[in-house]
N, CA, C and O of each residue as an XYZ file, in Angstrom:
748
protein
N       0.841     -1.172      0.000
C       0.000      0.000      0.000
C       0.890      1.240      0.000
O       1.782      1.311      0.846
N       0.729      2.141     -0.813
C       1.378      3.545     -0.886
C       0.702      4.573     -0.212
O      -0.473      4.933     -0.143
N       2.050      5.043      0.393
C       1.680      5.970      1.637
C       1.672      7.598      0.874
O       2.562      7.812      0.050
N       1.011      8.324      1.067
C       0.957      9.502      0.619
C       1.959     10.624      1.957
O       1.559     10.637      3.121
N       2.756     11.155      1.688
C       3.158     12.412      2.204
C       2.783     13.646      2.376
O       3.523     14.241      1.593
N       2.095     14.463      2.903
C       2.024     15.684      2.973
C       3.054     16.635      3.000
O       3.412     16.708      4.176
N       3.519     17.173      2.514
C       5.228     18.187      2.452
C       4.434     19.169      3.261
O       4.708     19.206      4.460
N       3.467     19.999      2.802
C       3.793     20.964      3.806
C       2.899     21.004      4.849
O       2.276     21.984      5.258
N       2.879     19.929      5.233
C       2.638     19.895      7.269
C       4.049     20.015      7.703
O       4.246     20.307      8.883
N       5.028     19.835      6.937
C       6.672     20.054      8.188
C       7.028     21.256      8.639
O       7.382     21.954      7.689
N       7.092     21.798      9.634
C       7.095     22.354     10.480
C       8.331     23.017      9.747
O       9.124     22.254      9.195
N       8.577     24.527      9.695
C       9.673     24.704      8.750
C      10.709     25.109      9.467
O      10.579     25.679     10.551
N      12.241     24.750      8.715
C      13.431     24.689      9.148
C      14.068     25.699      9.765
O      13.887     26.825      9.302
N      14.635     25.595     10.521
C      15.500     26.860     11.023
C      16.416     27.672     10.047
O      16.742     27.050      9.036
N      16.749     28.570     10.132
C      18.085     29.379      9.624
C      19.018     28.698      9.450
O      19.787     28.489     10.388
N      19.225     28.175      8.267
C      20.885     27.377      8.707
C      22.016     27.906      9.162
O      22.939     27.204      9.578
N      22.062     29.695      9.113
C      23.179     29.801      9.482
C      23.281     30.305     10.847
O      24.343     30.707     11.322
N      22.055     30.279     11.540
C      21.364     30.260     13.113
C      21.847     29.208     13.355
O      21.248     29.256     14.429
N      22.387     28.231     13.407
C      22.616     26.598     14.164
C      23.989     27.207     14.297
O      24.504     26.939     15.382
N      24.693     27.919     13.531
C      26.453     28.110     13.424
C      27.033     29.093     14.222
O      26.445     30.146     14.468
N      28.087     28.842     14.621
C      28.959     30.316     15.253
C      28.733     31.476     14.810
O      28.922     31.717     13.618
N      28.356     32.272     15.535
C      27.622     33.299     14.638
C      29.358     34.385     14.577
O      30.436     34.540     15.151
N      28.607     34.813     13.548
C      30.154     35.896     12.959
C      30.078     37.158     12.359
O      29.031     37.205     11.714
N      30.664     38.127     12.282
C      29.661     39.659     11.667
C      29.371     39.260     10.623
O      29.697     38.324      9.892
N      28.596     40.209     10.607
C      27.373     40.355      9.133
C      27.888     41.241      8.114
O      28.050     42.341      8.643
N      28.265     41.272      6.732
C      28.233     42.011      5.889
C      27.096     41.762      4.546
O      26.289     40.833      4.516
N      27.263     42.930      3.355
C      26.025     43.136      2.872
C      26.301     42.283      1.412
O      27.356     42.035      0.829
N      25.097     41.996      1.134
C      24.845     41.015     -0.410
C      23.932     41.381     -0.876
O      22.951     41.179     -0.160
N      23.613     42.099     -2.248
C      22.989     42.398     -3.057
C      22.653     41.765     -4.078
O      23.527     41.062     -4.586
N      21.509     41.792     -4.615
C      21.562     41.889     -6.221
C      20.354     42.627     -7.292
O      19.219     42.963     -6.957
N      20.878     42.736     -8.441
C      19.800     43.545     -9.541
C      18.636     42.226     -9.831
O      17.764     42.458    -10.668
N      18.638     41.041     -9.225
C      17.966     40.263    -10.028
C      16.980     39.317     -9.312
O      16.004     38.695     -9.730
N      17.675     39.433     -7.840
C      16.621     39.151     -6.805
C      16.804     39.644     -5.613
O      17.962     39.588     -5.201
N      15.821     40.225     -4.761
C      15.290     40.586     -3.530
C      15.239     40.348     -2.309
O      14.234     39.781     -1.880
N      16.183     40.671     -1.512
C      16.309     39.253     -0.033
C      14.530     40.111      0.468
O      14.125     41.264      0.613
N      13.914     38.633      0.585
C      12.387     38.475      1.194
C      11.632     38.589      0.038
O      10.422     38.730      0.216
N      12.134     38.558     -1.361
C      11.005     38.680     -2.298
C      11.399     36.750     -3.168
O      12.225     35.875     -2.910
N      10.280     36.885     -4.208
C      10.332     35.623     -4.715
C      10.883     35.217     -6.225
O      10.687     35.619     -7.372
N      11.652     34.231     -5.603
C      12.614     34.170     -6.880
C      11.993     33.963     -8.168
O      11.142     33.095     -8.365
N      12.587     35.076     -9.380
C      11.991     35.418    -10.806
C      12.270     33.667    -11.482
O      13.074     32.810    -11.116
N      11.460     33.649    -12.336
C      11.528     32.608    -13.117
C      12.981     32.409    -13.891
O      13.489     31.342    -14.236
N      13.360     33.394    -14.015
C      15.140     33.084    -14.856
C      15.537     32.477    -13.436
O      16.024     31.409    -13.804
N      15.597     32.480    -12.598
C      16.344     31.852    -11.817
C      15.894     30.557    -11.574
O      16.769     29.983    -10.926
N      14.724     29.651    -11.834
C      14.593     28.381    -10.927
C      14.451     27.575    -11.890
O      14.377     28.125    -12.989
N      14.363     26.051    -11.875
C      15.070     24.837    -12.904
C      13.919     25.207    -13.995
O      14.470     25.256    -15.095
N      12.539     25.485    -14.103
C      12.017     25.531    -14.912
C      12.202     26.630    -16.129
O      12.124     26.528    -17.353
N      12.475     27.701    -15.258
C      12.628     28.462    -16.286
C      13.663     29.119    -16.902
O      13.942     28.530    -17.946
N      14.642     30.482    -16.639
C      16.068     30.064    -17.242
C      17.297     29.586    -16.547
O      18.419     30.004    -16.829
N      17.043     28.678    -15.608
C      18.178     27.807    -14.513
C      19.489     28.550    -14.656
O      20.542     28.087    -15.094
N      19.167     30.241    -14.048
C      20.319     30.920    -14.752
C      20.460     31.491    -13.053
O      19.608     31.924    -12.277
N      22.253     31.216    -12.878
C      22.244     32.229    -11.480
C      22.237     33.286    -11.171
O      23.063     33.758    -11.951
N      21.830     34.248    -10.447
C      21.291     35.569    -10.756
C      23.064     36.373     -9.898
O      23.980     36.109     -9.119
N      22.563     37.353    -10.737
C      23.971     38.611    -10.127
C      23.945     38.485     -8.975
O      22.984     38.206     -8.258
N      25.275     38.734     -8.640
C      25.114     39.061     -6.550
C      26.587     39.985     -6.424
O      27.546     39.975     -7.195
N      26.395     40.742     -5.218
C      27.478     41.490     -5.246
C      27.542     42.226     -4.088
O      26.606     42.979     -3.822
N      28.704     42.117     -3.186
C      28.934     42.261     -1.875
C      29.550     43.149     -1.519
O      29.892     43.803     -2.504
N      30.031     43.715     -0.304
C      30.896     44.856      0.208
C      30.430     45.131      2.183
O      29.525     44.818      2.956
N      31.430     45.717      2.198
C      31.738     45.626      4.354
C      32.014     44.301      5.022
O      31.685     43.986      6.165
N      32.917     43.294      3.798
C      33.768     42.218      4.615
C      34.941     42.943      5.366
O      35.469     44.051      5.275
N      35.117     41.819      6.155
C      36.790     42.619      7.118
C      37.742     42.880      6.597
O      37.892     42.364      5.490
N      38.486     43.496      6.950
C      39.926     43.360      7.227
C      40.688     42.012      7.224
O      40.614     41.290      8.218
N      41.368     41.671      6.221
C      42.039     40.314      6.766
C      40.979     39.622      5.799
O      40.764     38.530      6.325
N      40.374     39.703      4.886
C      39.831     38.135      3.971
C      40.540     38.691      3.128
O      41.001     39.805      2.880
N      40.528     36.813      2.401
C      41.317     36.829      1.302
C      41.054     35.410      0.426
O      41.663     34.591     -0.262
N      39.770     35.696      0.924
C      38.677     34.489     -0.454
C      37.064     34.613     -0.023
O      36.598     35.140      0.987
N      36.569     34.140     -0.810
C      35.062     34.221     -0.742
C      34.802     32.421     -0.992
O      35.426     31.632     -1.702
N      33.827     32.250     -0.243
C      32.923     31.054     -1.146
C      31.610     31.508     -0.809
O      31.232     31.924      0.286
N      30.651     31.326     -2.359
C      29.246     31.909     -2.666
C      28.487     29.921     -2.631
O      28.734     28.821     -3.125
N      27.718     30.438     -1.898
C      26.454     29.581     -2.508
C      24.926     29.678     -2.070
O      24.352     30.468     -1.321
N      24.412     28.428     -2.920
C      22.847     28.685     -2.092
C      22.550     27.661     -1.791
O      23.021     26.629     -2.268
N      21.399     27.764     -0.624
C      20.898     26.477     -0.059
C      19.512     26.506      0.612
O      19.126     27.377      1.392
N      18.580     25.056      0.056
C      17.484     25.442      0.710
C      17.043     24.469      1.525
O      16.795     23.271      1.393
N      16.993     25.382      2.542
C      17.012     24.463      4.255
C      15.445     23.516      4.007
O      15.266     22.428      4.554
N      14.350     24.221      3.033
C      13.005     23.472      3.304
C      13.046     22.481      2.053
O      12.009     22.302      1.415
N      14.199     21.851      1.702
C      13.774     20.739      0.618
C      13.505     19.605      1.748
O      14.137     19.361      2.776
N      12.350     19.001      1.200
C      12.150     17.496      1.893
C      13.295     16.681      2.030
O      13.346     15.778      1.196
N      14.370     16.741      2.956
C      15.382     15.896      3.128
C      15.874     15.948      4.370
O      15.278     16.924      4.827
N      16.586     15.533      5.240
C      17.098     15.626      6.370
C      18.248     16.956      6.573
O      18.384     17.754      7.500
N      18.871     16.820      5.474
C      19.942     17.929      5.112
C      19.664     19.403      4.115
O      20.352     20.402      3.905
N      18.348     18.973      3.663
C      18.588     20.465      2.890
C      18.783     19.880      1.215
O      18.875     18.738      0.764
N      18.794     20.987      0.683
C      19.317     20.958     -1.087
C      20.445     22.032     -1.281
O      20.279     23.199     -0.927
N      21.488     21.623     -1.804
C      22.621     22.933     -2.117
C      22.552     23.020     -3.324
O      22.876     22.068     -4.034
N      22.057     24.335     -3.895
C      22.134     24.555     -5.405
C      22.920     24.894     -6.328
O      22.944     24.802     -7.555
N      23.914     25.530     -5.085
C      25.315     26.122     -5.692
C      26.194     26.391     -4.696
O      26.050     26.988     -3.629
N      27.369     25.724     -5.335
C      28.705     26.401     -3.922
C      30.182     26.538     -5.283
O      30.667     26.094     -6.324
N      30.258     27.345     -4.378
C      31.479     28.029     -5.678
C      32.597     28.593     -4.558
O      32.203     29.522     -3.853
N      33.919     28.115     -4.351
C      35.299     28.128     -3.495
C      36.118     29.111     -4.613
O      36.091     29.189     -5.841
N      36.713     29.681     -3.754
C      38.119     30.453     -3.831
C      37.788     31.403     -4.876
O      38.310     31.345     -5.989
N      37.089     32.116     -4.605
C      36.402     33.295     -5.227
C      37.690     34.311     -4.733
O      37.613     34.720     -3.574
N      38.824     34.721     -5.515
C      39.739     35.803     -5.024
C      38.921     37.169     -4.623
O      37.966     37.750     -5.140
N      40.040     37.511     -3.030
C      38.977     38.249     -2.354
C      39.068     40.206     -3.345
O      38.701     41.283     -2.876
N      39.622     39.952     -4.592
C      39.400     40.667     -5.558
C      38.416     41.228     -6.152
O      38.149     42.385     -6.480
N      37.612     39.618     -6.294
C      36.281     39.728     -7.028
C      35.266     39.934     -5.563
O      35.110     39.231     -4.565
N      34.722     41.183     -5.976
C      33.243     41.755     -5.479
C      31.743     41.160     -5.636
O      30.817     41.251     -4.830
N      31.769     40.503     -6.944
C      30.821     40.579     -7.794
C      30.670     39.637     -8.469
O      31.763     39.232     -8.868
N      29.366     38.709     -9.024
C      29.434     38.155    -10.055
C      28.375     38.037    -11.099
O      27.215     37.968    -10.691
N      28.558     38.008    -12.165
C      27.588     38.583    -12.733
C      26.276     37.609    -12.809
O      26.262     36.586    -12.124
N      25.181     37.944    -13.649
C      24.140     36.690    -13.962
C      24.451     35.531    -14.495
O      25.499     35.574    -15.138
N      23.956     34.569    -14.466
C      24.962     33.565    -14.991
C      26.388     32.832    -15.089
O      26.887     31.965    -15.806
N      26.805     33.654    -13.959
C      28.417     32.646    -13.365
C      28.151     31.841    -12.787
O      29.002     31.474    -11.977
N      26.700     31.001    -12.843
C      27.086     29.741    -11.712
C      26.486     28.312    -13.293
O      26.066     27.181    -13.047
N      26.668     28.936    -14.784
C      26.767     28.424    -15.623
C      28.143     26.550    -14.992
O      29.041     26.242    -14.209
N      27.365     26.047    -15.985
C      28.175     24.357    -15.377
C      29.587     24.499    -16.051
O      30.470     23.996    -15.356
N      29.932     24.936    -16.975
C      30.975     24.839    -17.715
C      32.057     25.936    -17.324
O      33.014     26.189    -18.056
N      31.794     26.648    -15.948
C      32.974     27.379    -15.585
C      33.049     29.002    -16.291
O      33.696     29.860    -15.692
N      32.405     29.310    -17.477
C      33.127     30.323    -17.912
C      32.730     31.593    -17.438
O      33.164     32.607    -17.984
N      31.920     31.651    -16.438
C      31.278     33.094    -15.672
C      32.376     33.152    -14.445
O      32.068     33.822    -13.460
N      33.495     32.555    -14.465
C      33.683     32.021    -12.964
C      35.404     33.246    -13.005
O      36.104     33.520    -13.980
N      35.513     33.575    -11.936
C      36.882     34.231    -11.656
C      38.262     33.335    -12.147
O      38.280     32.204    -12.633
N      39.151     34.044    -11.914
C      40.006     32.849    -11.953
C      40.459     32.095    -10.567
O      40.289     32.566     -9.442
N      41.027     30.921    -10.846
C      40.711     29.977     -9.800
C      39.862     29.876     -8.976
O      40.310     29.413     -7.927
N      38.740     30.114     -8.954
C      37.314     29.774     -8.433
C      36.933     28.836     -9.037
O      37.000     28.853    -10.266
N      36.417     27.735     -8.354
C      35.668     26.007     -9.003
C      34.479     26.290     -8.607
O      34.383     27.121     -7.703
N      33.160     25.640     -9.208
C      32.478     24.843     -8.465
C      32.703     23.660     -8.078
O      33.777     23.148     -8.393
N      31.719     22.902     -7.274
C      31.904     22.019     -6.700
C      30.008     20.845     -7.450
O      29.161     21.199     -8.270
N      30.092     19.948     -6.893
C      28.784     19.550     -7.595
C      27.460     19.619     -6.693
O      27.438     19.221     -5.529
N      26.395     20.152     -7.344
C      25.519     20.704     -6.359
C      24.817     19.524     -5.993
O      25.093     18.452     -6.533
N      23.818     19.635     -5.010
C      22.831     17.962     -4.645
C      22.221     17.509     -5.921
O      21.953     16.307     -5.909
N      21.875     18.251     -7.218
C      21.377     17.559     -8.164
C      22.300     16.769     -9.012
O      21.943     16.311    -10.098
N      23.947     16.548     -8.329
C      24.819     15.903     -9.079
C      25.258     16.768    -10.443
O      25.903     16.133    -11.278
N      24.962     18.149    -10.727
C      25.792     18.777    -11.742
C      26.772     19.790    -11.473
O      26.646     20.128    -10.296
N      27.670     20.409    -12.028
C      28.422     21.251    -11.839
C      27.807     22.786    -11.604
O      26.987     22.730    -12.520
N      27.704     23.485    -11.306
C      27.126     24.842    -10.795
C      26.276     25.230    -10.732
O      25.754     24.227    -10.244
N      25.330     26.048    -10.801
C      24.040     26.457    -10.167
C      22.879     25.957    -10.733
O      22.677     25.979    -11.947
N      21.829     25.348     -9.630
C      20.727     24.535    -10.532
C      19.541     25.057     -9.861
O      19.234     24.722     -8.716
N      18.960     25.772    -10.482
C      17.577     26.807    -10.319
C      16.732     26.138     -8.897
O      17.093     25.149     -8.259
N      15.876     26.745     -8.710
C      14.788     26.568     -7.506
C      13.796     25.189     -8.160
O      13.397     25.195     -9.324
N      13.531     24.160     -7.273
C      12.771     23.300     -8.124
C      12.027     22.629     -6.753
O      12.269     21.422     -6.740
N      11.402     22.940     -5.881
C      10.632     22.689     -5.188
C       9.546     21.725     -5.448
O       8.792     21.939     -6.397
N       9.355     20.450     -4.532
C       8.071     19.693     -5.155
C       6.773     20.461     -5.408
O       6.543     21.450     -4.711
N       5.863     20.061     -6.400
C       4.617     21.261     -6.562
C       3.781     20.624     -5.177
O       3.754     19.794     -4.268
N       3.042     21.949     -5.969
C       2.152     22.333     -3.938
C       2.819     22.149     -2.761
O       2.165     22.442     -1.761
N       4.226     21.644     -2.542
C       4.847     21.949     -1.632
C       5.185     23.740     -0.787
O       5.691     24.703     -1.362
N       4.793     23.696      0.406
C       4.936     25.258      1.043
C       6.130     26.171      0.398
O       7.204     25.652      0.096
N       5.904     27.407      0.228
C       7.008     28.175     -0.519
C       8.672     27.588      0.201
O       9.017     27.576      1.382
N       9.230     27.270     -0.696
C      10.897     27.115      0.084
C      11.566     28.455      0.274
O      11.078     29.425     -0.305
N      12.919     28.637      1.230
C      13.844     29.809      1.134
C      14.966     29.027      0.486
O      15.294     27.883      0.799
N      15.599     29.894     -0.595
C      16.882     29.984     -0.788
C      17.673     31.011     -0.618
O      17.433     32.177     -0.932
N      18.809     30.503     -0.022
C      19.754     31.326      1.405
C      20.873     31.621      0.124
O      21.597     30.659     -0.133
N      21.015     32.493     -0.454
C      22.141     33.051     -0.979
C      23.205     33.113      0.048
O      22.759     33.286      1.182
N      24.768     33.000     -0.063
C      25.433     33.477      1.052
C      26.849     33.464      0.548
O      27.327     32.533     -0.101
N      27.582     34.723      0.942
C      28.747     35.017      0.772
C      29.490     34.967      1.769
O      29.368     35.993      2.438
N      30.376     34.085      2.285
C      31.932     33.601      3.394
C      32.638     34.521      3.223
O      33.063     34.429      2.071
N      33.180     35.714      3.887
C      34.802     35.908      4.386
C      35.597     35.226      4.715
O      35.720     35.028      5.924
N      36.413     34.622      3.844
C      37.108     33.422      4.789
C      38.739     34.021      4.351
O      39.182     34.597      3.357
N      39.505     33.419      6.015
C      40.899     34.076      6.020
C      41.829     33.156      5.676
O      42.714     32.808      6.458
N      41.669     32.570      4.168
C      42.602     31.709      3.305
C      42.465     32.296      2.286
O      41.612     33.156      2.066
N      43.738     31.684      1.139
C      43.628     32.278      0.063
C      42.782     30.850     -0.571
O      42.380     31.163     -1.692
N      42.535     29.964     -0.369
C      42.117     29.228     -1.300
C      41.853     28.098     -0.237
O      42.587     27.959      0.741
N      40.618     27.194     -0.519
C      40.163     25.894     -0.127
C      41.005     24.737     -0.181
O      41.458     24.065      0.745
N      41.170     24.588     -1.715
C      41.700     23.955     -2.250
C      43.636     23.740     -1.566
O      44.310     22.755     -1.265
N      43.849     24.970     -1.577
C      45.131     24.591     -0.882
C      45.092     24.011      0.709
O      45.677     23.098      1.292
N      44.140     24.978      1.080
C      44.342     24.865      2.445
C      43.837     23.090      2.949
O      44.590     22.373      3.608
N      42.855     22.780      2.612
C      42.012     21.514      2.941
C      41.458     20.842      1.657
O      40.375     20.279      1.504
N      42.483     21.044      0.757
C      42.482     19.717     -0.574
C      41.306     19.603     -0.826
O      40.800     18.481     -0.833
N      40.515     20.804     -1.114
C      39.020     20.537     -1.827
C      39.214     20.926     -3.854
O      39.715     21.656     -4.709
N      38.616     20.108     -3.658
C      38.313     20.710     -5.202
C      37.322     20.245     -5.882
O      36.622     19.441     -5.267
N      36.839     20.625     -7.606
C      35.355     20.317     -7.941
C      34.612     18.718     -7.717
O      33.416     18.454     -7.839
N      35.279     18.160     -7.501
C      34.955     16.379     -6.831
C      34.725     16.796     -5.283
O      34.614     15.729     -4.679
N      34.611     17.818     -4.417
C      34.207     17.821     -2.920
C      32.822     18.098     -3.130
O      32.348     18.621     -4.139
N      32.014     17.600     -1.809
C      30.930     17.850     -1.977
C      29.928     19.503     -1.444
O      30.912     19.956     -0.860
N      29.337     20.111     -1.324
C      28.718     20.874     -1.238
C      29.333     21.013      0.791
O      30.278     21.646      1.262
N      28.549     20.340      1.313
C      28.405     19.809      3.009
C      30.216     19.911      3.078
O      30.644     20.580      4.018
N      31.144     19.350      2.235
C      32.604     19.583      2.714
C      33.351     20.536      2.541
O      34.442     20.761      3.064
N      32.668     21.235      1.655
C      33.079     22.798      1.608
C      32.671     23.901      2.334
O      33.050     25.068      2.228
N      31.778     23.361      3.160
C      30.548     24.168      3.963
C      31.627     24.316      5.254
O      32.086     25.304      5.826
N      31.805     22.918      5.434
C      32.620     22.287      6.988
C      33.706     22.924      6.891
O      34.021     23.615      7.859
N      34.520     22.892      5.817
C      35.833     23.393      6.009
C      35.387     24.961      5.948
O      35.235     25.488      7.050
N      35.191     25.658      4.959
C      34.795     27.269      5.075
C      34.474     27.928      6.648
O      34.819     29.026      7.084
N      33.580     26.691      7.415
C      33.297     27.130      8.787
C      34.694     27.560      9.419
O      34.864     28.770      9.265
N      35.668     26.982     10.035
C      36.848     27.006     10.304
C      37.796     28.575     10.126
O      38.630     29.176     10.804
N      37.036     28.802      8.681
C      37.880     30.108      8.311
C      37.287     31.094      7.889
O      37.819     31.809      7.041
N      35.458     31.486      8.620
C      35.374     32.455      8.126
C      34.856     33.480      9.181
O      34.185     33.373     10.207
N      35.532     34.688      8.406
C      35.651     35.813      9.457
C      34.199     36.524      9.280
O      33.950     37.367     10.142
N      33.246     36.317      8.328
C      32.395     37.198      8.625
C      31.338     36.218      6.800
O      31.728     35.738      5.736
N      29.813     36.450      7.563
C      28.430     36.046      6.629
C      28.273     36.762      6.453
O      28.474     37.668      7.263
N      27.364     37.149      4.221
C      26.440     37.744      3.951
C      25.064     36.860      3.336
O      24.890     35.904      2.580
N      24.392     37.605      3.980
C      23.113     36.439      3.131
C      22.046     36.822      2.465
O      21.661     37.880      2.963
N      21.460     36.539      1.703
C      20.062     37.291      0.580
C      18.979     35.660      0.590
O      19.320     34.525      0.256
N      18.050     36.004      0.947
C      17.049     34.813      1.353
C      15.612     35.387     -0.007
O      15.107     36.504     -0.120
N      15.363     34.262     -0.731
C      14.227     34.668     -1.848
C      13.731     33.382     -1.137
O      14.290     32.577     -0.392
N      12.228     33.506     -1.739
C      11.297     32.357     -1.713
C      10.776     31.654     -3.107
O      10.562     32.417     -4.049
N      10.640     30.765     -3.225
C       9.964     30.073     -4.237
C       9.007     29.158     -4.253
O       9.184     28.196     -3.506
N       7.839     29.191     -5.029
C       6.682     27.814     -4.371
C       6.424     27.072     -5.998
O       6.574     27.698     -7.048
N       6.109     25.968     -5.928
C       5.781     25.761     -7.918
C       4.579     25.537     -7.183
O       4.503     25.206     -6.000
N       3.656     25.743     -7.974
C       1.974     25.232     -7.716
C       1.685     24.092     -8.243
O       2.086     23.729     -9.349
N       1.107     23.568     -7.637
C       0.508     22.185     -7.410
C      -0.796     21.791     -8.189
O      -1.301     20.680     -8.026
């Protein structure tokens, strides 16, 4: 006999970055989505699975890399969905434009990787929420971290997973920015 699920009776997730050491706050923008508004259709798997601009400023003193990604704490899973994580963003780059979280690398700084997101592809994979499931958040978020690189420091590279880049970044970062959109597909 098949059991039916209800998704949104679950009680919804905390802040993921509320569970963590908390660390100053600096600011994350973008022209293309809204922290508290709902993510545009260019951004989620259906429509142009394209990553939207983001662009930061009032990290500390002392960084000297970024890692960007997103994550949404309300996918039906124990852990979450990571849609995008992108390491060793030189603490040069401010900014990235629409579409740098393209799979094939070429929006990307130099030496900045992705890594492979939970849908098993290389860089950013749009909002795709089960239908009629309760609106999800996706947590945009930009790391200060006081390395020059992941990869050197703790041997990550585009074969690490999302969760091991998360773990190690914890360790070294001096300061969070975050931009939170919502998304619901209808049912």
């Amino acid at each position: 006999m098949a059991t039916h699920v209800q998704l949104d009776s679950r009680p919804p997730a905390p802040d993921p970055y509320s569970l963590l050491p908390q660390v100053p706050l600096f600011t994350l923008e973008s022209t293309d989505v809204t922290d508290g508004g709902t993510m545009p259709d260019a951004h989620v798997a259906s429509g142009g699975n394209t990553s939207p601009a983001l662009v930061w400023s009032g990290f500390p003193d002392g960084t000297r890399s970024f890692v960007v990604s997103c994550f949404d704490p309300d996918a039906p899973t124990p852990a979450g969905f990571w849609h995008w994580t992108l390491a060793d963003v030189p603490v040069s780059e401010t900014k990235l434009p629409a579409g740098a979280g393209a799979p094939d690398g070429s929006g990307l700084p130099e030496r900045a990787f992705h890594v492979r997101n939970d849908g098993g592809g290389l860089g950013y994979t749009g909002a795709a929420p089960p239908p009629g499931d309760r609106p999800h958040r996706y947590v945009f978020a930009v790391h200060a971290l006081d390395v020059d690189s992941l990869a050197d420091t703790a041997g990550l590279g585009p074969d690490a997973t999302p969760t091991a880049v998360a773990f190690n970044a914890l360790f070294h970062t001096l300061a969070r920015a975050t931009l939170t959109v919502t998304y619901q597909a209808e049912g």
